[in-house]
C-alpha positions, 0 to 999 in steps of 0.5 A: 472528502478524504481518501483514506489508502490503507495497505492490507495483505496478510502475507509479509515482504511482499511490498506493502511499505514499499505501496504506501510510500510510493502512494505518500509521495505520489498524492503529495506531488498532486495535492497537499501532503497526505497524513501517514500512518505506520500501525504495522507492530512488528516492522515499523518500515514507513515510519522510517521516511522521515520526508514523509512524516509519518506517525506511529500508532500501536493499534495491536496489543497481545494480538488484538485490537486496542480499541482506544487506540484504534479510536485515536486513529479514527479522530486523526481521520475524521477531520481530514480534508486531504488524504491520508496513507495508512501501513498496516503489518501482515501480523495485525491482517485477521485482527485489523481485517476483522476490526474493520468490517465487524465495526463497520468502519469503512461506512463510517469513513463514508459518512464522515464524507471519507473514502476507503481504499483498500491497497492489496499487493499480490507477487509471483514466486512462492508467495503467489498463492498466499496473497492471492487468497488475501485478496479474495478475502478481503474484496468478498468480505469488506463491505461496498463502501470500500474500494480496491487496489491491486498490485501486481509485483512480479519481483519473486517472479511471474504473477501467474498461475498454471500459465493464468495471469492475475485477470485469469485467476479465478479469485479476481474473476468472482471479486473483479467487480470489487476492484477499482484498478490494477496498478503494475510494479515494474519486475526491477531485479537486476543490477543496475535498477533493481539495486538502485531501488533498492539502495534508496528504499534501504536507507528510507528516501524518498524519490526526490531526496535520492534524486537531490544527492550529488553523491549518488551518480548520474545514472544511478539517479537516471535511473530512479528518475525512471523508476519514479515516472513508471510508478507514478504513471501507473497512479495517474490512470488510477481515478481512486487516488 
């Protein structure tokens, strides 16, 4: 059996890439290397890790689906014996979204002996309300078969709304029968973290690659080291990944 983690959110900057990496490296660190996937059309962002070796697909065409070369994407999964990460682009989210459930690929997956994990990323600040909507539409319209993760990324600010958190909104409460975990991203926006991570993620390394360089410094590697495990232990309680 595979799994088979992809990031969908139809808002755009609010982490996505950034998911699919830390997934990447975080199931190679306990298994084989997974198989990536970049299908974002627009912003190619995980297809710049080369660590990673990810592949490029153009699965969008005009707006729409191509369905040969979504079919391409299909053969790529179904001989799979470890996992794989797919990024997906908040401009192919309706079409892609809509792509997956009326083609009933998620019940594919599961007859190929796969699993769907669906990776959705919900953020504080102005973006709050738009990625929650995307997560109530994609756990009440994609099929049982697929199964959920949310992120809570609080780096535009608090995920909360009307002093509810995340577990008090009522989009997770009708859905939270749908959702398998929660993983937190730790708020990292200062000076020190924050732009630590930021300088790695900026130049597309890996953890491990940041944390080889003699040219960074002690701590700055220190603290990456930190941000790692923190991420990484978010993921170890996690039983869908």
């Amino acid at each position: 059996m595979a799994r088979i983690h992809i990031t969908l959110q139809g808002k755009g900057g609010v982490g996505k890439s950034v998911v699919a990496t830390v997934l990447a490296q975080y199931i190679a660190s306990k298994a084989a290397k997974p198989l990536c996937i970049d299908i974002d059309p627009i912003n190619a962002t995980f297809y710049g890790y080369r660590a990673l070796d990810v592949q490029r697909l153009q699965v969008m065409e005009d707006d729409e689906i191509n369905p040969r070369n979504f079919d391409a994407l299909i053969e790529l999964l179904a001989p799979l014996e470890s996992a794989a990460v797919i990024d997906s682009g908040a401009s192919s989210f309706v079409a892609l979204s809509h792509y997956l459930i009326s083609n009933q690929v998620p019940a594919l997956l599961t007859e190929m002996g796969h699993e769907l994990v669906v990776h959705t990323v919900i953020t504080g600040g102005q973006a709050l309300l738009d990625t929650v909507s995307g997560f109530a539409h994609l756990t009440s319209q994609f099929p049982r078969e697929a199964l959920f993760v949310a992120w809570l990324n609080p780096y535009w600010g608090p995920v909360e709304h009307e002093g509810k958190g995340f577990e008090q909104m009522k989009a997770y409460l009708n859905n939270k029968e749908r959702v398998s975990a929660i993983a937190h991203i730790p708020p990292l926006k200062d000076e020190t973290y924050g732009r630590d991570l930021s300088g790695m993620l900026q130049a597309r390394l890996t953890f491990d690659e940041a944390l080889s360089l003699s040219s960074l410094g002690i701590m700055t590697r220190q603290r990456l080291k930190i941000i790692k495990g923190l991420l990484f232990k978010q993921l170890d309680q996690t039983m869908v990944i």
